[in-house]
TIGU-286559 format. One line per field, with one value per residue (C-alpha): residue number from 1; x, y, z. Coordinates in nm, 3 decimals, decimal comma, always signed. Example, Ala and Ser with C-alpha at 12.3 -4.5 7.8 and 13.67 -1.06 7.14 Angstrom:
residues 2
seq = (1 | 2) .
px = (+1,230 | +1,367) .
py = (-0,450 | -0,106) .
pz = (+0,780 | +0,714) .
END
This chain:
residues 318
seq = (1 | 2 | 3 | 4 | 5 | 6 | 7 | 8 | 9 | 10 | 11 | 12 | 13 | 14 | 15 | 16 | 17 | 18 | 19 | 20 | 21 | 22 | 23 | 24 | 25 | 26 | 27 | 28 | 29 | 30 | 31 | 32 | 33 | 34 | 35 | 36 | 37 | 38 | 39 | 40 | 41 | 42 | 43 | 44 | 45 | 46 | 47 | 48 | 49 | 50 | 51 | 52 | 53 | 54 | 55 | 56 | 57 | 58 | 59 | 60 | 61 | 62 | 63 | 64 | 65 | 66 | 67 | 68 | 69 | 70 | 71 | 72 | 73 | 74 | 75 | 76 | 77 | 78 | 79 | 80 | 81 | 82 | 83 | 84 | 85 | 86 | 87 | 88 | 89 | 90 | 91 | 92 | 93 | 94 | 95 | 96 | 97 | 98 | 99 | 100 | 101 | 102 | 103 | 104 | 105 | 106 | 107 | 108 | 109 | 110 | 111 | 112 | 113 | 114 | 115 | 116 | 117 | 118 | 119 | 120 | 121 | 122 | 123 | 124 | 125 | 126 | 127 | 128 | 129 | 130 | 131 | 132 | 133 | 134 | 135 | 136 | 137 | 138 | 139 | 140 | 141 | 142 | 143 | 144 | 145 | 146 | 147 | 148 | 149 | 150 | 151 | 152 | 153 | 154 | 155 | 156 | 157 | 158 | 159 | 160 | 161 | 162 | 163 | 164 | 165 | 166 | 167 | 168 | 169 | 170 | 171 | 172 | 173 | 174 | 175 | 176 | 177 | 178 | 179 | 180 | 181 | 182 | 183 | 184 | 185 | 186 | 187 | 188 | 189 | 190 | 191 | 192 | 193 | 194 | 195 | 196 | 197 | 198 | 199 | 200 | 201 | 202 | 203 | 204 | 205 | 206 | 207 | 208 | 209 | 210 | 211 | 212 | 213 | 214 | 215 | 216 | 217 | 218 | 219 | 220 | 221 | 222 | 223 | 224 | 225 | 226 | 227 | 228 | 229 | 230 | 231 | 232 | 233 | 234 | 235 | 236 | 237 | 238 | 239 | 240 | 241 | 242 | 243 | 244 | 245 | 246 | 247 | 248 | 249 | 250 | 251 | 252 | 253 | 254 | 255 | 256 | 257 | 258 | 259 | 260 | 261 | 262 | 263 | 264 | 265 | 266 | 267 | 268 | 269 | 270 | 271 | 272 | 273 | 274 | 275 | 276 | 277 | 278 | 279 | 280 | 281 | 282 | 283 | 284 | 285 | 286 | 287 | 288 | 289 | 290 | 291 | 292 | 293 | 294 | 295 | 296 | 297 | 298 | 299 | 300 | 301 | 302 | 303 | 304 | 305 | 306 | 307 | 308 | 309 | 310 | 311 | 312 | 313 | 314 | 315 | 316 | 317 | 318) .
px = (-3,940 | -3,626 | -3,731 | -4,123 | -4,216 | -4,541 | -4,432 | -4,458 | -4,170 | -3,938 | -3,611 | -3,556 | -3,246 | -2,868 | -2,942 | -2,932 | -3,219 | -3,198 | -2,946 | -2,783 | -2,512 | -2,166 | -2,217 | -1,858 | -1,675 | -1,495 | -1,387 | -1,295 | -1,086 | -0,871 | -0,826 | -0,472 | -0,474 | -0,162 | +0,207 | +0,329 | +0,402 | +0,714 | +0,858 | +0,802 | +0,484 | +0,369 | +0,219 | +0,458 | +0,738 | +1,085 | +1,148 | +0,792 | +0,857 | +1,208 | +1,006 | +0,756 | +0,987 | +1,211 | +0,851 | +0,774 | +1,125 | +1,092 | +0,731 | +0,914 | +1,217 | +0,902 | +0,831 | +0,485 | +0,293 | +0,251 | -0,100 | -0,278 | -0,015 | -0,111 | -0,510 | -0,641 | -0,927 | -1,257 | -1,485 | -1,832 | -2,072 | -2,336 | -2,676 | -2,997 | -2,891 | -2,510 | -2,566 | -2,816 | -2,620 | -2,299 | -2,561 | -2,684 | -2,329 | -2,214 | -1,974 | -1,828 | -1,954 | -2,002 | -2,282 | -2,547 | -2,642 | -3,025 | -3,158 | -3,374 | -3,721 | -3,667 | -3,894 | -3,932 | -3,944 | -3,859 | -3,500 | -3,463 | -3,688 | -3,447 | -3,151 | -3,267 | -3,386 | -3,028 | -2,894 | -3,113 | -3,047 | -2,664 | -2,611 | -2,346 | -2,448 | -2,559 | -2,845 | -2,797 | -2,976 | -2,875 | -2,974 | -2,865 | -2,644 | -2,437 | -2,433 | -2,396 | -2,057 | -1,947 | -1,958 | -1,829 | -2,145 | -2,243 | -2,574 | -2,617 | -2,971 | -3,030 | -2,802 | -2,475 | -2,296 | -1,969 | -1,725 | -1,412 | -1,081 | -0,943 | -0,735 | -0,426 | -0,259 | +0,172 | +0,302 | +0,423 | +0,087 | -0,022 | +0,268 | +0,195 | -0,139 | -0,062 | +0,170 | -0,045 | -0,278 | +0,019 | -0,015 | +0,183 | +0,152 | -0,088 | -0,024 | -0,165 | +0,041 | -0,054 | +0,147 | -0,050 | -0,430 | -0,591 | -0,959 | -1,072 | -1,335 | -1,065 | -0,917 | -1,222 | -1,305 | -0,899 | -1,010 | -1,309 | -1,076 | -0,858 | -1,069 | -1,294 | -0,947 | -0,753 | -0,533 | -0,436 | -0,456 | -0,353 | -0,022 | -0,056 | +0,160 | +0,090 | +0,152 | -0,090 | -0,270 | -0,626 | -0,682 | -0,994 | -1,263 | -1,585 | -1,600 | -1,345 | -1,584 | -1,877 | -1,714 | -1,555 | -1,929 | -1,810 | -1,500 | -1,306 | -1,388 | -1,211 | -0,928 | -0,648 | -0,496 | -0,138 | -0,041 | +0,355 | +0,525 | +0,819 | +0,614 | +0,989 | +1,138 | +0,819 | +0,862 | +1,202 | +1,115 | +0,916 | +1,167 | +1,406 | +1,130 | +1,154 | +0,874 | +0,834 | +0,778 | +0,575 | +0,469 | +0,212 | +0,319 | +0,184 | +0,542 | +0,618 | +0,867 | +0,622 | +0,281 | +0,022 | +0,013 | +0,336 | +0,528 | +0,554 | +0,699 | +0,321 | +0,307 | +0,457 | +0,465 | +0,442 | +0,374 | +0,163 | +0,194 | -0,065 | +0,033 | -0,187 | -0,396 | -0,244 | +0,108 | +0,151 | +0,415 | +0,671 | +1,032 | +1,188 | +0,896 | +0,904 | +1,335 | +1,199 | +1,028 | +1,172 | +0,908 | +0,698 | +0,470 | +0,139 | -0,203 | -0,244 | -0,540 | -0,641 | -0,888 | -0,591 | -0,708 | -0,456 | -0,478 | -0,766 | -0,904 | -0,672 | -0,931 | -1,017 | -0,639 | -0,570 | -0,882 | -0,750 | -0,383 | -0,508 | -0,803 | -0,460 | -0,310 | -0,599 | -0,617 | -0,299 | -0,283 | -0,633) .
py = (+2,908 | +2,887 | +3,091 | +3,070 | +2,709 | +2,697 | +2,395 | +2,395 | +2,348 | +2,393 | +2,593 | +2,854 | +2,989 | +2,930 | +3,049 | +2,836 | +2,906 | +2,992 | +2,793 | +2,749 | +2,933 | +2,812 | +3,028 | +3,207 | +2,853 | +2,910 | +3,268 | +3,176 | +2,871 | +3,141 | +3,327 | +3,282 | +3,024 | +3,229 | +3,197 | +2,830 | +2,699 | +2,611 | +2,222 | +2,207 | +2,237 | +2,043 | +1,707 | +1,385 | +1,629 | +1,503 | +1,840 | +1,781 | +1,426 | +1,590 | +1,863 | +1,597 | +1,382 | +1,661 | +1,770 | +1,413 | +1,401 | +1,745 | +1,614 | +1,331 | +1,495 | +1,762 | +1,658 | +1,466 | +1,775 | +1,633 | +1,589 | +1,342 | +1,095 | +0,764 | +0,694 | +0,398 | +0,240 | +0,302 | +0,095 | -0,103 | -0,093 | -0,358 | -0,466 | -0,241 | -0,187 | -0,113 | +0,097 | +0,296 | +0,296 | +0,437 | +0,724 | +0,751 | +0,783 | +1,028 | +0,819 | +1,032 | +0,860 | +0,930 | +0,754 | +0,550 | +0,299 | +0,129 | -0,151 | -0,152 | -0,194 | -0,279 | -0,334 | +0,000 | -0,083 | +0,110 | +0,035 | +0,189 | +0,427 | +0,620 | +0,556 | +0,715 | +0,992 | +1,035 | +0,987 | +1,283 | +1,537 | +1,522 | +1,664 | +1,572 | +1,190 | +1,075 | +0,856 | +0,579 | +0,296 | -0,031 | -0,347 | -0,654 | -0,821 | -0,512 | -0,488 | -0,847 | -0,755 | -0,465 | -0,634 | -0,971 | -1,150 | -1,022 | -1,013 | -0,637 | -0,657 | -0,383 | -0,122 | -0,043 | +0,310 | +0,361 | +0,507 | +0,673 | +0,616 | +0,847 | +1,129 | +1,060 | +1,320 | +1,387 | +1,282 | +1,670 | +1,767 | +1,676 | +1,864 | +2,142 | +2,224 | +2,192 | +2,453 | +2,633 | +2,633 | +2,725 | +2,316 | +2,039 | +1,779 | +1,468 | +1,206 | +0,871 | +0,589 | +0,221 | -0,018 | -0,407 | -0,298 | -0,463 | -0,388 | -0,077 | -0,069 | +0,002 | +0,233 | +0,408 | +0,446 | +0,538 | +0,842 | +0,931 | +0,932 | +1,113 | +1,450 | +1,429 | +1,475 | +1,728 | +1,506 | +1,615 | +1,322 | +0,942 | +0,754 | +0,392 | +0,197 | +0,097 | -0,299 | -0,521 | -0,272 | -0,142 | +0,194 | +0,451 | +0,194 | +0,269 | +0,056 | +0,296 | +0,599 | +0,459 | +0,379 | +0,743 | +0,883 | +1,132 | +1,248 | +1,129 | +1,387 | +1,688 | +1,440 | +1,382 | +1,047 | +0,966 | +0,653 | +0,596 | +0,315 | +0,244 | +0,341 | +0,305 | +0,548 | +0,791 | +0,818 | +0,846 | +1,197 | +1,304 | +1,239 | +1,455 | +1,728 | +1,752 | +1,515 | +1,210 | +0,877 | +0,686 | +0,326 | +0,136 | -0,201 | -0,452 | -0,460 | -0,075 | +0,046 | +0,348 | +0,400 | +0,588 | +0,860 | +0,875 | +0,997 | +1,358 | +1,295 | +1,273 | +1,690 | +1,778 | +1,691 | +1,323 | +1,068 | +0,722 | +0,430 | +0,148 | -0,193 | -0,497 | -0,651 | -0,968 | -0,923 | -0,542 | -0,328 | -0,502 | -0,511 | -0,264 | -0,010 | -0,112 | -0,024 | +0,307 | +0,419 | +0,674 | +0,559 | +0,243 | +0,299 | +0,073 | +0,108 | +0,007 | -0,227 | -0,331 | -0,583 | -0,817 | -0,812 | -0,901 | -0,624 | -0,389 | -0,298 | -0,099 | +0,119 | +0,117 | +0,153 | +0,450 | +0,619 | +0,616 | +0,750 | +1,037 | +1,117 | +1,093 | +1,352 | +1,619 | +1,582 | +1,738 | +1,973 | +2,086) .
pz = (-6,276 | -5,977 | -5,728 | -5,783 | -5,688 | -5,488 | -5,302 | -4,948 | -4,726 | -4,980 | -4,906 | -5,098 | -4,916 | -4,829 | -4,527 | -4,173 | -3,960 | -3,550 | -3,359 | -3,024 | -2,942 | -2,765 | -2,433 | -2,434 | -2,447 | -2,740 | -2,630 | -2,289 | -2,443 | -2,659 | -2,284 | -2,133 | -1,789 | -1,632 | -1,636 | -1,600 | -1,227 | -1,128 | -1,200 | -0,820 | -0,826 | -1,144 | -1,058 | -1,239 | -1,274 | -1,080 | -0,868 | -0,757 | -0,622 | -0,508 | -0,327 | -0,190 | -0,026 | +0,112 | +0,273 | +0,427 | +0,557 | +0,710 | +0,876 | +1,022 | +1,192 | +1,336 | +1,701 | +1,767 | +1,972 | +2,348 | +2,437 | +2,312 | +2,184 | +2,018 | +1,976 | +2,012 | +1,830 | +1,871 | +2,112 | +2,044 | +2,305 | +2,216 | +2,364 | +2,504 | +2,820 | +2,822 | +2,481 | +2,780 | +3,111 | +2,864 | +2,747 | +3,092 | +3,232 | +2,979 | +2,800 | +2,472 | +2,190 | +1,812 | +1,622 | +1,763 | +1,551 | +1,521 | +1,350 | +1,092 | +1,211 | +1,571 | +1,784 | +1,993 | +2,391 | +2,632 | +2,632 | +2,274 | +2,320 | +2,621 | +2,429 | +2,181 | +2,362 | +2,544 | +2,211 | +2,072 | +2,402 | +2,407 | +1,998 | +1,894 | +1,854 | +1,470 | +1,405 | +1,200 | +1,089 | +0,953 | +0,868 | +1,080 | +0,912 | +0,932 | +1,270 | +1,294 | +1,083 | +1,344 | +1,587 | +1,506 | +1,573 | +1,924 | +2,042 | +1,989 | +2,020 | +1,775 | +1,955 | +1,881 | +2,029 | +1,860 | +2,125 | +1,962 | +2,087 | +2,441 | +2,420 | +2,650 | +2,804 | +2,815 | +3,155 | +3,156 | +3,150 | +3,438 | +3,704 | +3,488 | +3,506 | +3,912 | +3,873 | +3,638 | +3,971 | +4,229 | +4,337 | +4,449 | +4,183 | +4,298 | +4,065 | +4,095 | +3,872 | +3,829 | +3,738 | +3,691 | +3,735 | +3,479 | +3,592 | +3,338 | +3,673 | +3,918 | +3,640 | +3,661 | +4,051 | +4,078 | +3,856 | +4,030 | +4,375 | +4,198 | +4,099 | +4,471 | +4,653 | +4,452 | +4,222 | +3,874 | +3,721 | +3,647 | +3,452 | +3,326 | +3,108 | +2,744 | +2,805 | +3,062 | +3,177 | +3,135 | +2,914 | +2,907 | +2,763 | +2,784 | +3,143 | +3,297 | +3,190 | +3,366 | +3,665 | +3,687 | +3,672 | +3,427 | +3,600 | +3,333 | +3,140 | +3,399 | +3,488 | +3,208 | +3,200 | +3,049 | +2,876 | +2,864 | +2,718 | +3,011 | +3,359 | +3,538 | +3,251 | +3,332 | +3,770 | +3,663 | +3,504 | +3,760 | +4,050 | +3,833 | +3,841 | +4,185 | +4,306 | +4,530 | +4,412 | +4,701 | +4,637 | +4,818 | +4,961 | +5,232 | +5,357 | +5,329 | +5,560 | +5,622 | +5,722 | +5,538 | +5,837 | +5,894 | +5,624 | +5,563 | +5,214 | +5,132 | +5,251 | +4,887 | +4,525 | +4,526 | +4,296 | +4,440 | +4,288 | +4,342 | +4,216 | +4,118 | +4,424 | +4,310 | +4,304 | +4,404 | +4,279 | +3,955 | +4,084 | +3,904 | +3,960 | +4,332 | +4,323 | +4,179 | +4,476 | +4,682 | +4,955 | +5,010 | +5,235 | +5,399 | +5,498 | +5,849 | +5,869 | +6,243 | +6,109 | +5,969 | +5,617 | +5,384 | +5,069 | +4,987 | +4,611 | +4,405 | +4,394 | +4,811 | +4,874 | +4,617 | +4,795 | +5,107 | +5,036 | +4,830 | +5,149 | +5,350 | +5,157 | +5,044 | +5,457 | +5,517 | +5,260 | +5,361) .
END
């Protein structure tokens, strides 16, 4: 008889058993999302690609801000010991990277070490064909410390952080040094003796690398260097706020001692050893002035020579 069957398992009901439920989706789906955004704002829609190229236009007629100006790229320093003596001399940096099971002397094991103690340096390891591929087939030896690229400063900045300090501006412009070494020891003469800071031009000329940090023993990172595209147009703009332009030249008309121009805000420019100041930089001068050198020698060191002008000065202002 329906209903009395003494089979198992049979199903003797319409009725579905337990099942899983949909969570809320379906009553959240019947929920409203809002009114309807504007056309300007809806992605694909032509008063949003009106209202997106009105805002790129607006972005370029904005003014670039005036520090730090065009970047560079970022620097590779390769090998055991220069990946160290960079650490050592506090060169920024932003990843070390190690290879995969290197072998761990003692090299390694301080780089890692400096690596570890300054923070704000990541860790990474790779395999060697990688680095191989960074660094275009250099003998990295296993180290590789990514350096990124400097900050320049606006030629502005530096007279006004003098004035910000109730200073005469001591600028120090170079026009032909090539050497990122002499770049760096110019820097380091620079900050002992009072100067606020350092202007080189874009074109044949040597930047902040990672050589110029190592040979400012870390004063790089207190004294702001600008980067200009026309040096001429630059000492332009600072004779027309109010300072001396004084260039150094074996056949100045001037001695070092001698001129009282260097008594207030004054520019010095040091040229090449080579070939010394370009012509039109030279015409720029207000000044050009020479070391006197009893011992006959012919030129001194870019860096030697901008040394001794800026003792010259911090002397008299002293």
């Amino acid at each position: 008889m329906a209903g009395n069957s003494q089979r198992r398992n049979r199903r003797t009901s319409n009725k579905k058993g337990m099942q899983v439920g949909s969570g809320g989706q379906r009553r959240r789906g019947l929920e409203g999302k809002g009114p309807t955004p504007p056309a300007s704002a809806r992605k694909g829609h032509k008063k949003n690609r009106v209202a997106n190229a009105q805002a790129k236009q607006a972005a370029a007629r904005r003014p670039a801000p005036r520090r730090g100006g065009a970047k560079g790229t970022s620097e590779m320093v390769v090998g055991r010991n220069p990946v160290f003596e960079a650490l050592r001399d506090g060169v920024p940096a932003t990843t070390l990277y190690v290879q995969q099971y290197i072998d761990n002397d003692e090299r390694v094991r301080e780089a890692l070490q400096l690596a570890g103690e300054r923070g704000n340096i990541h860790l990474m390891e790779a395999p060697r064909p990688e680095l191989d591929r960074m660094t275009n087939g250099l003998n990295h030896q296993g180290l590789v410390l990514q350096v990124p690229p400097y900050e320049y400063a606006h030629p502005e900045d530096l007279t006004a952080a003098a004035y910000d300090n109730n200073e005469d501006p001591l600028i120090v412009a170079l026009d032909g040094v090539t050497d990122p070494r002499n770049l760096g020891a110019i820097v380091r003469s620079v900050s002992a003796f009072g100067g606020h800071g350092v202007v080189v031009p874009e074109r044949r000329a040597a930047g902040m690398t990672a050589g110029a940090w190592k040979s400012s023993a870390g004063t790089a990172a207190r004294t702001p260097v600008s980067r200009v595209t026309n040096l001429t147009r630059a000492l332009e703009g600072y004779q027309k706020a109010g300072l001396t332009v004084v260039g150094l030249a074996a056949d100045g008309e001037h001695t070092v001692e001698d001129l009282e121009a260097l008594d207030g805000p004054v520019v010095i420019v040091i040229g090449s050893e080579g070939k010394g100041l370009g012509r039109l930089v030279g015409e720029t001068c207000d000044y050009r002035v020479r070391i006197s050198m009893p011992g006959g020698a012919e030129s001194l060191n870019a860096g030697v020579a901008a040394g001794i002008v800026l003792y010259e000065v911090a002397r008299r202002r002293a």
